[in-house]
N, C-alpha and C positions, 0 to 999 in steps of 0.2 A: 168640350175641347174640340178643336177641328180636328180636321183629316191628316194636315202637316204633324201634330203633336201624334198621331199615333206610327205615320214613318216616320219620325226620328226616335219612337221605340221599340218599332220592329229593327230596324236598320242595329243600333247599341244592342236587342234582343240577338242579333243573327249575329255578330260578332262575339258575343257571348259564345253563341252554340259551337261556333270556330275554332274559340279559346277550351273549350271545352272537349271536342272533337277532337283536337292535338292533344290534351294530354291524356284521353283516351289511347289513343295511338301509342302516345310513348311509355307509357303504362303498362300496354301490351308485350310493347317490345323489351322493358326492364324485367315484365313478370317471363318471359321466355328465353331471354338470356339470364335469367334467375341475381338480376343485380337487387339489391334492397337496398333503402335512403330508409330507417327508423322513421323522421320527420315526415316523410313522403309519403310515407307510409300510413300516417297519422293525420296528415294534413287534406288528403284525396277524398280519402271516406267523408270528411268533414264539408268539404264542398260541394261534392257531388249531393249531399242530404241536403245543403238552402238551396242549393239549384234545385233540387224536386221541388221545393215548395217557390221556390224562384218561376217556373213553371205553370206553378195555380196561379200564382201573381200575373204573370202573361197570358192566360187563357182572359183574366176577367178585363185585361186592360186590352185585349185585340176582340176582345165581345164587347167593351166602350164604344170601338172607335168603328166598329161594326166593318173591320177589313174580312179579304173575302176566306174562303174555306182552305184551302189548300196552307194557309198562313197556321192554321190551330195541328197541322202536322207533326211539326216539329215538340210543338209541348205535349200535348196529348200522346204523344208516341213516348216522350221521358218521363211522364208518370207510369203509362204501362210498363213499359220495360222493369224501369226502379220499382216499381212495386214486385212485377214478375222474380227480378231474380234477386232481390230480398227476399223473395217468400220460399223460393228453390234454396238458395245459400242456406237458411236457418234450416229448412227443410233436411237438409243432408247434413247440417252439424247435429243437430237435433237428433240425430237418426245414426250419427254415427258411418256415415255412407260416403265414402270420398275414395272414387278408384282413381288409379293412375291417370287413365287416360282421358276425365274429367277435366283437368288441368290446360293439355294442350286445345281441348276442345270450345272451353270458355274462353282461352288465349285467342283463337280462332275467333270467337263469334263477336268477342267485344272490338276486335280489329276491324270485323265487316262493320259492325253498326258502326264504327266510328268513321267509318270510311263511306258510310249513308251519309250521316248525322253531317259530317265535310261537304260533302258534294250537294246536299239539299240547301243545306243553308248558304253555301258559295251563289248559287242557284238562284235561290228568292234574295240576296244581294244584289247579285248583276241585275235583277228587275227591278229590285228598288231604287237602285242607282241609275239604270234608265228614265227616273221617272215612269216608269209605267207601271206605279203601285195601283193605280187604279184598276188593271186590269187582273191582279188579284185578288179581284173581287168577285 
């Protein structure tokens, strides 16, 4: 495959992480105004686990197209994390361990990363749309 077939799946990848990123955010902000959707509820967890593996999928197709380093950020960062605090979450149910102020503190952290997770991918958009994927290399 050439070079154009791997910007036009980073470009669909980076939109992804956007769609992603937003409902990150709004997520945060249902879980802190304490709204619940049951569906939503059901449906989040469900996405975000093929996106992890959605992930391994874009690690092996941007090591194809052999674009440059700063590009495997984005995924390599969402398997660490996804694995990180699925191993913490089980960790403290498992253990029985859930203090109050856990709650507002994760509400916290999942807002920053997502407010990464936005601004990187907005980021290596505007270069790909520059044409100047090349210099992501």
């Amino acid at each position: 495959m050439n070079m154009k077939s791997g910007h036009g799946f980073l470009r669909k990848y980076l939109y992804i992480v956007i769609i992603i990123a937003l409902i990150g955010i709004s997520d945060a902000m249902l879980t802190f105004l304490k709204v619940s959707f049951p569906l939503y509820a059901r449906i989040i967890p469900l996405v975000l686990f093929l996106f992890f593996f959605f992930n391994i999928f874009a690690i092996a197709i941007f090591r194809r197209h052999q674009v440059g380093k700063i590009v495997y950020v984005l995924p390599i960062y969402y398997i660490i994390s996804y694995l990180l605090f699925l191993s913490l979450g089980l960790y403290l149910v498992v253990r029985g361990i859930i203090p109050t102020w856990l709650s507002y503190t994760l509400i916290g952290i999942q807002a920053a990363f997502s407010l990464f997770e936005l601004s990187f991918s907005v980021y290596l958009l505007m270069k790909t749309n520059n044409d100047l994927f090349s210099e992501l290399k």
